[in-house]
Phi, psi and omega in degrees: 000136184276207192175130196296111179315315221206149168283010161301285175324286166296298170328292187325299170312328167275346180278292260240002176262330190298311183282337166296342178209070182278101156137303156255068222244025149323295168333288177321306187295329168264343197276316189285308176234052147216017181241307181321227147354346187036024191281305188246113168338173162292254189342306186284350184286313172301315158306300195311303186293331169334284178308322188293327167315318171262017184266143156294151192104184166270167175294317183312308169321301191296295194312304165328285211293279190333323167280332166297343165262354161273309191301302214229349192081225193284312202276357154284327189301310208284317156325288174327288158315326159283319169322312171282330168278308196327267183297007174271294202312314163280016181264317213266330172280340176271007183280311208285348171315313179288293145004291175323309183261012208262327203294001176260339186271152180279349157301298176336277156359295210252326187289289204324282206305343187310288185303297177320310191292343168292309188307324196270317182264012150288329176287314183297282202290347146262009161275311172316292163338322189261339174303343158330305148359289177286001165337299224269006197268144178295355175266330173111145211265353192273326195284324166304345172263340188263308148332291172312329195272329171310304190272011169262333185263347190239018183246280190302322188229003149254357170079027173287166163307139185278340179304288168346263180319307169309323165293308170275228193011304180291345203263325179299318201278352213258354195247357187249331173280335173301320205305311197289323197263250283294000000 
């Protein structure tokens, strides 16, 4: 397995994963560093964002500093993390600039939702990507699937609280993989 030479290195790699998949850099973020960049397995990429998902914030933000702290400790998390805010943050104050004056027109509009549905299906396609995965996982590939079809149905189409879905569903998944490793 490889690794990040330099905090040169590790920055350079969350800017160029934050601009490549601005809006959706989930994708991005695995295609870079476990097919790309090699740093993280497929398994360990699942486990990091496991975790990085129930920490507050986003995940990708959680994951970068999580990966910056396995390479270097703090001063990689902190590195990582300017890597990924840095150029979006001076993308989005001039978008939002632009934006001010652009927002009445219905094209602007209609590219935004445009983006959203792009935004939705890079993701649905790294889940697909990741399912391989789940061989190693203690839950097992029925149950994680099963989970999933859970929090999709008691999010999308009863309208729960995402707090709500995370507590039974994460608490659930999290006492049936303890159960399985004892």
């Amino acid at each position: 397995m490889n690794r990040p030479t330099s905090l040169l290195q590790l920055f350079l790699a969350f800017t160029r994963l934050a601009l490549q998949g601005f809006g959706g850099v989930l994708a991005v973020a695995q295609r870079e560093l476990v097919e790309r960049l090699g740093w993280l397995t497929k398994e360990e990429f699942v486990e990091t964002l496991a975790i990085a998902q129930v920490l507050p914030g986003p995940n990708v933000v959680n994951l970068s500093m999580m990966i910056g702290d396995r390479f270097f400790g703090l001063r990689g998390a902190v590195v990582a993390l300017a890597g990924m805010l840095s150029a979006p943050a001076v993308i989005v104050l001039g978008l939002a600039m632009i934006y001010g004056q652009l927002a009445q027109h219905p094209m602007a509009v209609n590219a935004l939702r445009g983006m959203g549905a792009v935004s939705a299906g890079l993701i649905l396609a790294t889940g697909i990507k990741l399912l391989p995965a789940l061989k190693t996982s203690p839950l097992g590939r029925p149950l994680a699937l099963g989970l999933a079809a859970a929090a999709f149905v008691l999010i999308a189409l009863l309208r729960w609280p995402l707090f709500q879905v995370l507590a039974l569903l994460g608490g659930t998944g999290m006492l049936v993989a303890w159960w399985r490793l004892r």
